[in-house]
PDB file of N, CA, C, O and CB in Angstrom:
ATOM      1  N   UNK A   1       0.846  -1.171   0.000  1.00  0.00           N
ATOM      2  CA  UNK A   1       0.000   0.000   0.000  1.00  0.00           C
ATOM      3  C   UNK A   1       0.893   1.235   0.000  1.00  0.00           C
ATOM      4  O   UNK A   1       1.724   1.153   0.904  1.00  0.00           O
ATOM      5  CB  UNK A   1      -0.963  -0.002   1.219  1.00  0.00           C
ATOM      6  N   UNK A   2       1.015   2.596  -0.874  1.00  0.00           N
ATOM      7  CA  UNK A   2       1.387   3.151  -1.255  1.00  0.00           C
ATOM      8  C   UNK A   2       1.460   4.189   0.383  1.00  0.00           C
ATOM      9  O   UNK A   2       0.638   3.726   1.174  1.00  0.00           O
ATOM     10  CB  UNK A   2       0.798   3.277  -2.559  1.00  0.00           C
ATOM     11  N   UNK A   3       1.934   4.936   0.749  1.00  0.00           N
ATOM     12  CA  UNK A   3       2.079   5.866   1.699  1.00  0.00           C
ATOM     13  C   UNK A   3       3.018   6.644   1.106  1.00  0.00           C
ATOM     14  O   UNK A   3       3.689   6.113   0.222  1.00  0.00           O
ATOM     15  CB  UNK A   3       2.406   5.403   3.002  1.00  0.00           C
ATOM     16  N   UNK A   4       3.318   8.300   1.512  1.00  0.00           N
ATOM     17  CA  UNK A   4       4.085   9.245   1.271  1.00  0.00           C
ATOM     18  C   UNK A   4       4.866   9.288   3.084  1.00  0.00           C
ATOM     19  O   UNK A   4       4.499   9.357   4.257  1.00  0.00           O
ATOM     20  CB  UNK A   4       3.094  10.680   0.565  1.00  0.00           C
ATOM     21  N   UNK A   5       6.217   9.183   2.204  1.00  0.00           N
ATOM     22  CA  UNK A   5       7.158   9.579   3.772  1.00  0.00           C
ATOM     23  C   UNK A   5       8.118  10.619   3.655  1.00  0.00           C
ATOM     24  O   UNK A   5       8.721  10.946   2.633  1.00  0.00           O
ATOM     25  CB  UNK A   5       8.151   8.302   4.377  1.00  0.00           C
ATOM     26  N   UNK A   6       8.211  11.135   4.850  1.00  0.00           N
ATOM     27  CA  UNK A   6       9.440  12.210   4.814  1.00  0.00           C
ATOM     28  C   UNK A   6      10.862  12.182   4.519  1.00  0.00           C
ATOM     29  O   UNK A   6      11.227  11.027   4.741  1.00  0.00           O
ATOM     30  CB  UNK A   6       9.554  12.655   5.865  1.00  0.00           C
ATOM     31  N   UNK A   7      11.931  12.947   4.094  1.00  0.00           N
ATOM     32  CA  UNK A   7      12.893  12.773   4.060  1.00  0.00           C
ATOM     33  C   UNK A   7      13.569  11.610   5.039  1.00  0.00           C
ATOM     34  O   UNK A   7      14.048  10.576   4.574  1.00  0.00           O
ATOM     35  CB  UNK A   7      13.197  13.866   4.096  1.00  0.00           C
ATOM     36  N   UNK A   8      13.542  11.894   6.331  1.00  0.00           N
ATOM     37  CA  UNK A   8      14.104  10.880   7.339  1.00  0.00           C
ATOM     38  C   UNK A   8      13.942   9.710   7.034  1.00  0.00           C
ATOM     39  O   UNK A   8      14.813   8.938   6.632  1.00  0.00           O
ATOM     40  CB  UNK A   8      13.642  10.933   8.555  1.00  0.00           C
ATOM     41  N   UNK A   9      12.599   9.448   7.236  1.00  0.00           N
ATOM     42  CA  UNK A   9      12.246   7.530   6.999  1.00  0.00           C
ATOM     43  C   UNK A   9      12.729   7.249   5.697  1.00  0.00           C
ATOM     44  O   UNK A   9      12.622   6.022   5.698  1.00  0.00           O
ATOM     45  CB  UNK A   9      10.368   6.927   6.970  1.00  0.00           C
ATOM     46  N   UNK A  10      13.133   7.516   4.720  1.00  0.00           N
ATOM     47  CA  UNK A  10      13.398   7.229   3.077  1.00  0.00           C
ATOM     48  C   UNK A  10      15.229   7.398   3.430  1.00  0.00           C
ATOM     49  O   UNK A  10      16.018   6.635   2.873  1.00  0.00           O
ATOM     50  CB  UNK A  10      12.456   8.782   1.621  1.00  0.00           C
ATOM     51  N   UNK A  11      15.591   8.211   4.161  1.00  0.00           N
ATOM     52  CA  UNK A  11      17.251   7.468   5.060  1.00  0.00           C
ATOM     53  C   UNK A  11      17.061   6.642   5.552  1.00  0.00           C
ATOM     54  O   UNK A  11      17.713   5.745   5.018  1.00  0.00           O
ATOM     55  CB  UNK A  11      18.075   8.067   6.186  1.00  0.00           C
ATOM     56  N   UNK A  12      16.199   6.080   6.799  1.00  0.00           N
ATOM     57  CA  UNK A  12      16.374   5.181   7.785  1.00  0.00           C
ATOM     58  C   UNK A  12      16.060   3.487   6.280  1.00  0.00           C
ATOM     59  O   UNK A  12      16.857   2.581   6.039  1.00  0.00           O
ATOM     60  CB  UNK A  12      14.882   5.613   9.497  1.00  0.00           C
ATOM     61  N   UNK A  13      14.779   3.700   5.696  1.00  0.00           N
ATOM     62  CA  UNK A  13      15.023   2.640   4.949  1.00  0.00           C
ATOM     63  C   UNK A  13      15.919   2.267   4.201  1.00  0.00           C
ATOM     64  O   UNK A  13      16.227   1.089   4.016  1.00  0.00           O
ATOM     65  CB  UNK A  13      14.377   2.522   4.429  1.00  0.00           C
ATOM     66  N   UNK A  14      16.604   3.549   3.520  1.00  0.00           N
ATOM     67  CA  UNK A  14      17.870   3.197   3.007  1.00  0.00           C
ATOM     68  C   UNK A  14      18.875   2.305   3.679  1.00  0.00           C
ATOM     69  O   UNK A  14      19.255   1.228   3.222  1.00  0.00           O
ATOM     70  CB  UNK A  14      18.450   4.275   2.803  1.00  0.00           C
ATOM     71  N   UNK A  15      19.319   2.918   4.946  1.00  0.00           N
ATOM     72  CA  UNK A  15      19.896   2.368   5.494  1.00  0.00           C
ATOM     73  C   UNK A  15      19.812   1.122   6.614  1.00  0.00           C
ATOM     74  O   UNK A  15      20.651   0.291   6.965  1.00  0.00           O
ATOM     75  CB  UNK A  15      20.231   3.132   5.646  1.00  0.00           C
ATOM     76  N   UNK A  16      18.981   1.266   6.855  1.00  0.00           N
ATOM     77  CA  UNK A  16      18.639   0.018   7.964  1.00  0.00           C
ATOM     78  C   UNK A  16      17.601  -1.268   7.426  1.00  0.00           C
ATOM     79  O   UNK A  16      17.651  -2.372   7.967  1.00  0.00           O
ATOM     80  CB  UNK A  16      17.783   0.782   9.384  1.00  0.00           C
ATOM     81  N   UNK A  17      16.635  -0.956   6.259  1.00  0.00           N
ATOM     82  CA  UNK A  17      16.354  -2.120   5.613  1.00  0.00           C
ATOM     83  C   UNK A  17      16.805  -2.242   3.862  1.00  0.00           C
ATOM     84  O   UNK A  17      16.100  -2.949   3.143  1.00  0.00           O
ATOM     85  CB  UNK A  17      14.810  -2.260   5.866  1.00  0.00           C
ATOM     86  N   UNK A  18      17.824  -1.619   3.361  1.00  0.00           N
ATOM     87  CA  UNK A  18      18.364  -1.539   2.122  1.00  0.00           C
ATOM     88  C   UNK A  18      17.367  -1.742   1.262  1.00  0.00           C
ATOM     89  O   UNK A  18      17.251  -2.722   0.526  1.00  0.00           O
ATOM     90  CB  UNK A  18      19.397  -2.373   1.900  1.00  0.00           C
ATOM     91  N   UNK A  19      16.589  -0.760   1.351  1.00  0.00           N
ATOM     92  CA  UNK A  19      15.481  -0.497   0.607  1.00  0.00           C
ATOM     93  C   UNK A  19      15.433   0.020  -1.423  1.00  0.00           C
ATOM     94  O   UNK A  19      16.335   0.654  -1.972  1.00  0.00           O
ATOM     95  CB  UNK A  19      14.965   0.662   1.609  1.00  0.00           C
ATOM     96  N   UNK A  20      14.638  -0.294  -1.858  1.00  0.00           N
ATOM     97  CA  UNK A  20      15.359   0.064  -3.518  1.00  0.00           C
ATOM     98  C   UNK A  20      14.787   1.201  -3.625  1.00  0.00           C
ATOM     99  O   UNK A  20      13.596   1.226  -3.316  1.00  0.00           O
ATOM    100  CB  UNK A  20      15.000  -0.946  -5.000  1.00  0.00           C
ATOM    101  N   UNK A  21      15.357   2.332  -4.033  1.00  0.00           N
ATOM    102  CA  UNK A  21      14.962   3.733  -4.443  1.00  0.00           C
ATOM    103  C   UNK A  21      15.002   3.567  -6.116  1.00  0.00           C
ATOM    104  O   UNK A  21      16.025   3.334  -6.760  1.00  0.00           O
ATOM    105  CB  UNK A  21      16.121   5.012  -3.777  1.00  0.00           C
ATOM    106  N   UNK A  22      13.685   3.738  -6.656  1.00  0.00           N
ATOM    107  CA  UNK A  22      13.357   3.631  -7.634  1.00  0.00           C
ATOM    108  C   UNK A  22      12.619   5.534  -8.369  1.00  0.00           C
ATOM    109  O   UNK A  22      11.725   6.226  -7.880  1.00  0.00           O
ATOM    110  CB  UNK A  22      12.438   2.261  -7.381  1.00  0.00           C
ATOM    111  N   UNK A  23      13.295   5.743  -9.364  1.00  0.00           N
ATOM    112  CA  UNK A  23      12.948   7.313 -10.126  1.00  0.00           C
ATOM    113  C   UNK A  23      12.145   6.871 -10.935  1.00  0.00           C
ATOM    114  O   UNK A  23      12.436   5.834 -11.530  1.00  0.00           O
ATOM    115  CB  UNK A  23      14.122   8.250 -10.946  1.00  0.00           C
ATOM    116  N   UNK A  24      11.314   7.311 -11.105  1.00  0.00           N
ATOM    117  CA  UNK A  24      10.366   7.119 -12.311  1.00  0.00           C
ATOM    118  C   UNK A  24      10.368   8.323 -13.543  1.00  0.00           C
ATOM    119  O   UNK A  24       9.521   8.675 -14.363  1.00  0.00           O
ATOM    120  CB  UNK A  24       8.842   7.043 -11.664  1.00  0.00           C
ATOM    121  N   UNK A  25      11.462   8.668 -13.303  1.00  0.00           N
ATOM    122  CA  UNK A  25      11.964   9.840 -14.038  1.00  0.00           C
ATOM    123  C   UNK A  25      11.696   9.827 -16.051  1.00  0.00           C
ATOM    124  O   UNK A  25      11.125   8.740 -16.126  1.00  0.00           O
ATOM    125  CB  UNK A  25      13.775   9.808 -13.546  1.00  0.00           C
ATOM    126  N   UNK A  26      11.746  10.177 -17.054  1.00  0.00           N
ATOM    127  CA  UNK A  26      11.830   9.815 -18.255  1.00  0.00           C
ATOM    128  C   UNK A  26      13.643   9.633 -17.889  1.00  0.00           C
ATOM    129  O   UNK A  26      14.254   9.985 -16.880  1.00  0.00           O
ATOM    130  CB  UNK A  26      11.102  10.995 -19.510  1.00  0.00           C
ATOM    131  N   UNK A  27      14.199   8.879 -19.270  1.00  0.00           N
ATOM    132  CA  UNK A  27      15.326   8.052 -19.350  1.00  0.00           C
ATOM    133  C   UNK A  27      16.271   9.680 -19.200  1.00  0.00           C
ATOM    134  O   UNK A  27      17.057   9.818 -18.263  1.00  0.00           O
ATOM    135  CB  UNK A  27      15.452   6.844 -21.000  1.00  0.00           C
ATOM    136  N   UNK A  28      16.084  10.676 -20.113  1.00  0.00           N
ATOM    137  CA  UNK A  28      16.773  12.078 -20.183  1.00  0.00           C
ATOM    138  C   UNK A  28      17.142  12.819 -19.064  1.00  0.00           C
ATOM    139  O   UNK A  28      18.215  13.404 -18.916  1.00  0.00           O
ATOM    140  CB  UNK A  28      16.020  12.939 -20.824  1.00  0.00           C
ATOM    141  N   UNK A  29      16.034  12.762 -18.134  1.00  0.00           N
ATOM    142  CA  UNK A  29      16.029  13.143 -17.507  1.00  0.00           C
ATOM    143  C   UNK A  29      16.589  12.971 -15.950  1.00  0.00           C
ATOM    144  O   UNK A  29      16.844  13.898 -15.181  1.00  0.00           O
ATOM    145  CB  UNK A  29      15.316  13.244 -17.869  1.00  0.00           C
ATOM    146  N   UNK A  30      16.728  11.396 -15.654  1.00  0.00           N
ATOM    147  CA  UNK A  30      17.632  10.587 -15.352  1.00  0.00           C
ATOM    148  C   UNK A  30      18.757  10.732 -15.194  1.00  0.00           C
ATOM    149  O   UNK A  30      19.450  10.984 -14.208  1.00  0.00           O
ATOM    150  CB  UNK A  30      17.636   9.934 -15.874  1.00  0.00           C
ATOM    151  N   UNK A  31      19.090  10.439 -16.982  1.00  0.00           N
ATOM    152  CA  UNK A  31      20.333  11.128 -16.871  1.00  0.00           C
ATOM    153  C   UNK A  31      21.020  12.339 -16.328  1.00  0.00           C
ATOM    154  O   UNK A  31      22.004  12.256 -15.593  1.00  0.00           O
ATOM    155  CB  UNK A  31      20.527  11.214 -17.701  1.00  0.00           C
ATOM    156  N   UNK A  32      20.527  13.366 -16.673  1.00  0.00           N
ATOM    157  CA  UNK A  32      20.876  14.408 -16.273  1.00  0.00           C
ATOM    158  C   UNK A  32      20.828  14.529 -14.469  1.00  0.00           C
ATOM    159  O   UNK A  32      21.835  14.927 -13.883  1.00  0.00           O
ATOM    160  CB  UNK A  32      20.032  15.312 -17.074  1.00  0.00           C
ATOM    161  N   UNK A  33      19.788  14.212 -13.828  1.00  0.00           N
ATOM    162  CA  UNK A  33      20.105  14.134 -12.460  1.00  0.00           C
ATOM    163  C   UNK A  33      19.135  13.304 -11.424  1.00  0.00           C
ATOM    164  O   UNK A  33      18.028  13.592 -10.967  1.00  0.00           O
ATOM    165  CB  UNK A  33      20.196  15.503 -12.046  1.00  0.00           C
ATOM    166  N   UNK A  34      19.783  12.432 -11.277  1.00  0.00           N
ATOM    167  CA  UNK A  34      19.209  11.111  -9.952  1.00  0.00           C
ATOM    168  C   UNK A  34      19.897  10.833  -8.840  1.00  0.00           C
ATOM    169  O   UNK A  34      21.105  10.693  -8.650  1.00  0.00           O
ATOM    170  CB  UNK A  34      19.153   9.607 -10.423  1.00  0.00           C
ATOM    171  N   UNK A  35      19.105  10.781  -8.234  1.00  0.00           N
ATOM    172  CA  UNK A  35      19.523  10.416  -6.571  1.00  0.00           C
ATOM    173  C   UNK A  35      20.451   9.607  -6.314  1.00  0.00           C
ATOM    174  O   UNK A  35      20.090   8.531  -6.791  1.00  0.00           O
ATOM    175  CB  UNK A  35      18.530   9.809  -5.766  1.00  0.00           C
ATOM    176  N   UNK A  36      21.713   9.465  -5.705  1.00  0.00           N
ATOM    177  CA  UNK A  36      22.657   8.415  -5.738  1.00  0.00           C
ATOM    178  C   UNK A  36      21.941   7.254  -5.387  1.00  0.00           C
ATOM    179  O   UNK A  36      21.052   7.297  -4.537  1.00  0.00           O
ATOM    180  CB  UNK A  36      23.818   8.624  -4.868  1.00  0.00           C
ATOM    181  N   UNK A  37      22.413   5.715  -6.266  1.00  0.00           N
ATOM    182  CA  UNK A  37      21.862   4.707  -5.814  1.00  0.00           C
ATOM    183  C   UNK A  37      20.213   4.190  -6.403  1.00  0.00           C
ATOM    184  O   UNK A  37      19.715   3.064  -6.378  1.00  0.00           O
ATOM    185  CB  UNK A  37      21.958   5.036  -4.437  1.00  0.00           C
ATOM    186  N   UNK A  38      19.729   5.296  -6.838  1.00  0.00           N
ATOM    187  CA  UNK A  38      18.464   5.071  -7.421  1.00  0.00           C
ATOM    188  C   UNK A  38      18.277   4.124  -9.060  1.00  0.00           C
ATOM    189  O   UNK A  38      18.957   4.368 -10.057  1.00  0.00           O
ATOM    190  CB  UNK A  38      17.954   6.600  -7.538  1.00  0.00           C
ATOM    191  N   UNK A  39      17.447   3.298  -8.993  1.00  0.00           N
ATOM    192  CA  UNK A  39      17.726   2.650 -10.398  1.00  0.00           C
ATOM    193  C   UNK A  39      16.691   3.640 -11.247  1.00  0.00           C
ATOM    194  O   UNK A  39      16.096   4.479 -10.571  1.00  0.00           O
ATOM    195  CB  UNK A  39      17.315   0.762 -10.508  1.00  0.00           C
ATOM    196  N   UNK A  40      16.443   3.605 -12.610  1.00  0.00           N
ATOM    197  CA  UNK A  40      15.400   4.044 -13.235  1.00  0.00           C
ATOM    198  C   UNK A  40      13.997   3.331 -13.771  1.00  0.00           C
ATOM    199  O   UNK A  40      14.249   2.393 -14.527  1.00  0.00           O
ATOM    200  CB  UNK A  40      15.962   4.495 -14.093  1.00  0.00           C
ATOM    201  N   UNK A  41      13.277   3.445 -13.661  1.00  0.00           N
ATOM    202  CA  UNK A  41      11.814   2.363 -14.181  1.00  0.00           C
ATOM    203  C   UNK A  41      10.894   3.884 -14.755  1.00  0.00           C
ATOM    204  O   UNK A  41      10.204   4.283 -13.817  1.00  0.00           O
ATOM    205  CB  UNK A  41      10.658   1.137 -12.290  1.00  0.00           C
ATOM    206  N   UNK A  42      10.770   4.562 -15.708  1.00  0.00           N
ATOM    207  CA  UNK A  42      10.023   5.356 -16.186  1.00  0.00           C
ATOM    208  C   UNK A  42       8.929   5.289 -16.056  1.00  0.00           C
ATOM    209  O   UNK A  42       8.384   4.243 -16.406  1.00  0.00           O
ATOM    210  CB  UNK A  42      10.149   5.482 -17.061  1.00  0.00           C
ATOM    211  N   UNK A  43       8.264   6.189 -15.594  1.00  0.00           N
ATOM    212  CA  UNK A  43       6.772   6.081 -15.243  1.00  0.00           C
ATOM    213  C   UNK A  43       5.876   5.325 -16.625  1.00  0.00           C
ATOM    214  O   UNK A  43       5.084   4.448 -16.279  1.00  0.00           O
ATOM    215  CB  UNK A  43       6.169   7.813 -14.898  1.00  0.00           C
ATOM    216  N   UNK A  44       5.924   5.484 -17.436  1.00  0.00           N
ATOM    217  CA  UNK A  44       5.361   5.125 -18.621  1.00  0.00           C
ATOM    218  C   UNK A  44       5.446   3.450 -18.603  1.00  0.00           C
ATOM    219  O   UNK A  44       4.765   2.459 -18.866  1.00  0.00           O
ATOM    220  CB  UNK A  44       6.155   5.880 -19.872  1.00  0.00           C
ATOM    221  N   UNK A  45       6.728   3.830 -18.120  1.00  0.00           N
ATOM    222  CA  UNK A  45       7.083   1.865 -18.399  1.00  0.00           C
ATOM    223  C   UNK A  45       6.615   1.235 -17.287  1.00  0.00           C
ATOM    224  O   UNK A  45       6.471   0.024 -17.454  1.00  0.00           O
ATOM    225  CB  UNK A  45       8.914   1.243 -18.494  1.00  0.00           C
ATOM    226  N   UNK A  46       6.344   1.625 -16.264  1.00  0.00           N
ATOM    227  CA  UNK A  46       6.186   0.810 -14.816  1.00  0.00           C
ATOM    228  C   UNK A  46       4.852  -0.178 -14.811  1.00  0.00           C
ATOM    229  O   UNK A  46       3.659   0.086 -14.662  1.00  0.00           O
ATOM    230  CB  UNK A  46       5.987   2.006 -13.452  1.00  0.00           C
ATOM    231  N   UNK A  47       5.355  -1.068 -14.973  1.00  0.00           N
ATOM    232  CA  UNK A  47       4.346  -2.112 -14.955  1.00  0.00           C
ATOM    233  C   UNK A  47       4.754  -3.372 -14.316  1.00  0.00           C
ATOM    234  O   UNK A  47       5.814  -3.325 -13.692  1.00  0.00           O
ATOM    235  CB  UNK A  47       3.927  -2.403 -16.280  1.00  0.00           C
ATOM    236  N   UNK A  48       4.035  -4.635 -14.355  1.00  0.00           N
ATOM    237  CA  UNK A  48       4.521  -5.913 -13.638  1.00  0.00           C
ATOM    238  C   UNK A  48       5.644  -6.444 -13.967  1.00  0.00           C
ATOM    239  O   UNK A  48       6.498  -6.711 -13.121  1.00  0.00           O
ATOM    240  CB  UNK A  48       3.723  -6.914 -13.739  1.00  0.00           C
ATOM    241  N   UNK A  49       5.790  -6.658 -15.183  1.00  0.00           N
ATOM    242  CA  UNK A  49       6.975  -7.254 -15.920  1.00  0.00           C
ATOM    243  C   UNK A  49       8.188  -5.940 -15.813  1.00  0.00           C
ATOM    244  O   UNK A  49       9.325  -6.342 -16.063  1.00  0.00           O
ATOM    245  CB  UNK A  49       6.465  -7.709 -17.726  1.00  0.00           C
ATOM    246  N   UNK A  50       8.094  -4.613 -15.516  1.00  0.00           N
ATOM    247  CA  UNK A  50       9.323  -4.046 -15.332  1.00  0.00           C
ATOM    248  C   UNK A  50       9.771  -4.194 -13.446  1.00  0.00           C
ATOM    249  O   UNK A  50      10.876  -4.205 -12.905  1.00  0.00           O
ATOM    250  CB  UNK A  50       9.139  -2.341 -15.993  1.00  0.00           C
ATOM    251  N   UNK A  51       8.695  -4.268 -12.994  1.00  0.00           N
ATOM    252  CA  UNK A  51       8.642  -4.405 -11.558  1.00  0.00           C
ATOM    253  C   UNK A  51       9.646  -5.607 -11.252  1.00  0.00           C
ATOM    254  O   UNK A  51      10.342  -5.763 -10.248  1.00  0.00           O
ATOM    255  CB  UNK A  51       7.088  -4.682 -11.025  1.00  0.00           C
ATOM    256  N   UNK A  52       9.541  -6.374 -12.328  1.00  0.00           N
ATOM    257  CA  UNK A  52      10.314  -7.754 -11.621  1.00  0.00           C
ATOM    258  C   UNK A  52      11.594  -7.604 -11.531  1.00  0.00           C
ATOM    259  O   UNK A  52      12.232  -8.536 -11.043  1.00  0.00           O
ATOM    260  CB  UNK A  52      10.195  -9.106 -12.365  1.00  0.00           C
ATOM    261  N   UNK A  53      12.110  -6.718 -11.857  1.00  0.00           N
ATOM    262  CA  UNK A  53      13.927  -6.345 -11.578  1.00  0.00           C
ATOM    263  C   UNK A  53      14.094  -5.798 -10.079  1.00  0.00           C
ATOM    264  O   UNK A  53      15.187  -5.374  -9.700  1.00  0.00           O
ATOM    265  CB  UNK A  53      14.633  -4.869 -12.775  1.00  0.00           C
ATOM    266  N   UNK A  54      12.407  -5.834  -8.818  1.00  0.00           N
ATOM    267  CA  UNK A  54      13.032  -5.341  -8.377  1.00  0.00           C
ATOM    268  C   UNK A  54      12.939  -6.484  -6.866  1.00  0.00           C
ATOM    269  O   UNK A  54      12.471  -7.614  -7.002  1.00  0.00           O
ATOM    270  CB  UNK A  54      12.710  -3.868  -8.554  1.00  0.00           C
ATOM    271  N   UNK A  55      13.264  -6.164  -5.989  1.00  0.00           N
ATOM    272  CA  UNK A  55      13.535  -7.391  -4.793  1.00  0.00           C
ATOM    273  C   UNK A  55      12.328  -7.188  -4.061  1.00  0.00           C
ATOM    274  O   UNK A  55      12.190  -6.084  -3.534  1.00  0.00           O
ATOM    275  CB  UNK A  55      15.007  -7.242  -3.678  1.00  0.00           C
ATOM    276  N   UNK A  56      11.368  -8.097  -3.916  1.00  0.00           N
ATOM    277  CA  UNK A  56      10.202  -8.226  -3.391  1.00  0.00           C
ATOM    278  C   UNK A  56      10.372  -8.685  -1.810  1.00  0.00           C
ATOM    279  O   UNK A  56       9.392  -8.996  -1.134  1.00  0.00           O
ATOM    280  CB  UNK A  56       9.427  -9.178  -4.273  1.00  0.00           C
ATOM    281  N   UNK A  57      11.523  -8.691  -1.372  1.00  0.00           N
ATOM    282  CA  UNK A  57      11.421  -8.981   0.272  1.00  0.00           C
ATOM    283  C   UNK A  57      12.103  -7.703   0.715  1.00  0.00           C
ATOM    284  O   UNK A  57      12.203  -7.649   1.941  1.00  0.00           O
ATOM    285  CB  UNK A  57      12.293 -10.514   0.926  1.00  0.00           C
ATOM    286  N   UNK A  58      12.713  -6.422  -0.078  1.00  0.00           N
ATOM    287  CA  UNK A  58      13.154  -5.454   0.668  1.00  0.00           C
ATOM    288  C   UNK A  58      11.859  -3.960  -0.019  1.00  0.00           C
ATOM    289  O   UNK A  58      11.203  -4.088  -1.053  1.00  0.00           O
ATOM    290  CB  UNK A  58      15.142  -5.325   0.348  1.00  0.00           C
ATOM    291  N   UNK A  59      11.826  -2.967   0.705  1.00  0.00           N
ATOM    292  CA  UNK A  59      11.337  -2.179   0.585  1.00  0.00           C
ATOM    293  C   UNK A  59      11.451  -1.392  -0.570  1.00  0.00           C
ATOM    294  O   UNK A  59      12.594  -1.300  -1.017  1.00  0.00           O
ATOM    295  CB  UNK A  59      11.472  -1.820   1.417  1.00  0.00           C
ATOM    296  N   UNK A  60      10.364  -0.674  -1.297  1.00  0.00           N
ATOM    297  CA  UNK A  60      10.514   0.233  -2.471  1.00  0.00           C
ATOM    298  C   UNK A  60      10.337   1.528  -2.170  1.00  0.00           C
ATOM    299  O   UNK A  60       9.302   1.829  -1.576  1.00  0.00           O
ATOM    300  CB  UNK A  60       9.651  -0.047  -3.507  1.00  0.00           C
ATOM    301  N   UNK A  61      11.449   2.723  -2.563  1.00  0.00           N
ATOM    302  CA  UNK A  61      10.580   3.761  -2.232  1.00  0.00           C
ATOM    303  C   UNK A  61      10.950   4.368  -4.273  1.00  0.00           C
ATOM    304  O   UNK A  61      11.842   4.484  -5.113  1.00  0.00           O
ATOM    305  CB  UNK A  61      11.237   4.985  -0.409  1.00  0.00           C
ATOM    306  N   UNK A  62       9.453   4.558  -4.028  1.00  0.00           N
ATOM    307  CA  UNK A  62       8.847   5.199  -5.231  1.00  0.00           C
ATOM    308  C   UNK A  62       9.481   6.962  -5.228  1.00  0.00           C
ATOM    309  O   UNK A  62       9.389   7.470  -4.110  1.00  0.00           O
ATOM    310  CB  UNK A  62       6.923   5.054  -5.055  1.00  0.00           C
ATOM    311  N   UNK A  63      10.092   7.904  -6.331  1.00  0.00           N
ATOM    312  CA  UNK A  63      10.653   8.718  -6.374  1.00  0.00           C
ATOM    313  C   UNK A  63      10.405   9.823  -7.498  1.00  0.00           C
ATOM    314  O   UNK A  63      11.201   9.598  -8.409  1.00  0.00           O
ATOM    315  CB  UNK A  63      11.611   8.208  -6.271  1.00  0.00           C
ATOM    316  N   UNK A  64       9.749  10.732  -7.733  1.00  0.00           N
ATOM    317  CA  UNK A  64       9.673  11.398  -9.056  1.00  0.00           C
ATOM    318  C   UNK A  64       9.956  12.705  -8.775  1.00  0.00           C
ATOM    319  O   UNK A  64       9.170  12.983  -7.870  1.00  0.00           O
ATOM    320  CB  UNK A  64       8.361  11.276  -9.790  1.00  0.00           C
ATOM    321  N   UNK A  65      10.785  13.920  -9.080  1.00  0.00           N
ATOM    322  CA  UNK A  65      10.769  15.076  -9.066  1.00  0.00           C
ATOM    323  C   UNK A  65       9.722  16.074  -9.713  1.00  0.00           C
ATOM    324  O   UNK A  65       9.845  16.055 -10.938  1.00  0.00           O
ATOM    325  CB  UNK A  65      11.770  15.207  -9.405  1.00  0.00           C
ATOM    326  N   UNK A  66       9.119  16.600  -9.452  1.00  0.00           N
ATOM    327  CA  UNK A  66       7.956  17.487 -10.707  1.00  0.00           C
ATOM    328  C   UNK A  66       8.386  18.877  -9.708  1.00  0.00           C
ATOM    329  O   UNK A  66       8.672  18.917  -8.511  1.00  0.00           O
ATOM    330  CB  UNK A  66       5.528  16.877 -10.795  1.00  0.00           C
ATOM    331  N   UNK A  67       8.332  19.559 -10.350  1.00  0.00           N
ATOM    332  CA  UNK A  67       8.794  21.101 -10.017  1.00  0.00           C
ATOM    333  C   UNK A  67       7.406  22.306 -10.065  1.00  0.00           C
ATOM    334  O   UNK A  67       7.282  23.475  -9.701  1.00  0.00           O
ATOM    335  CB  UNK A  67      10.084  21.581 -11.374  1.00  0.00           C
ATOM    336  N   UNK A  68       6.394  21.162 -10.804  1.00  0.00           N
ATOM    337  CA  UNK A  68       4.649  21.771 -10.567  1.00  0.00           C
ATOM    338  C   UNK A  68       4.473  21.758  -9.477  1.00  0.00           C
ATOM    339  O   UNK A  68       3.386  22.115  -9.022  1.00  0.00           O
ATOM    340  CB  UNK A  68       3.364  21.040 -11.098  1.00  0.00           C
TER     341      UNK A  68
END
């Protein structure tokens, strides 16, 4: 179930349950600037079959920048 967390807890999962920080960034944009450690899954693309690259016994935190 989806929840929004604060800066802190999105450290503490990082670090204490090695959690996957996932950008849903477009690929360009990515490039140009992502969070250390973050993989990319483009919002467009995010579906079941892209999901499966990611580790289903550690935590996801979901990530997108919008400046709206």
């Amino acid at each position: 179930m989806p929840e929004a967390i604060n800066r802190d807890e999105v450290q503490r999962l990082l670090d204490d349950e090695q959690a996957q920080l996932v950008e849903v960034l477009p690929p360009d944009e990515y490039e140009d600037e992502h969070l250390p450690g973050a993989i990319n899954i483009p919002l467009k693309l995010l579906d079941a079959q892209t999901a499966e690259q990611l580790d289903r016994e550690r935590p996801v935190i979901v990530y997108c920048y919008d400046s709206q």
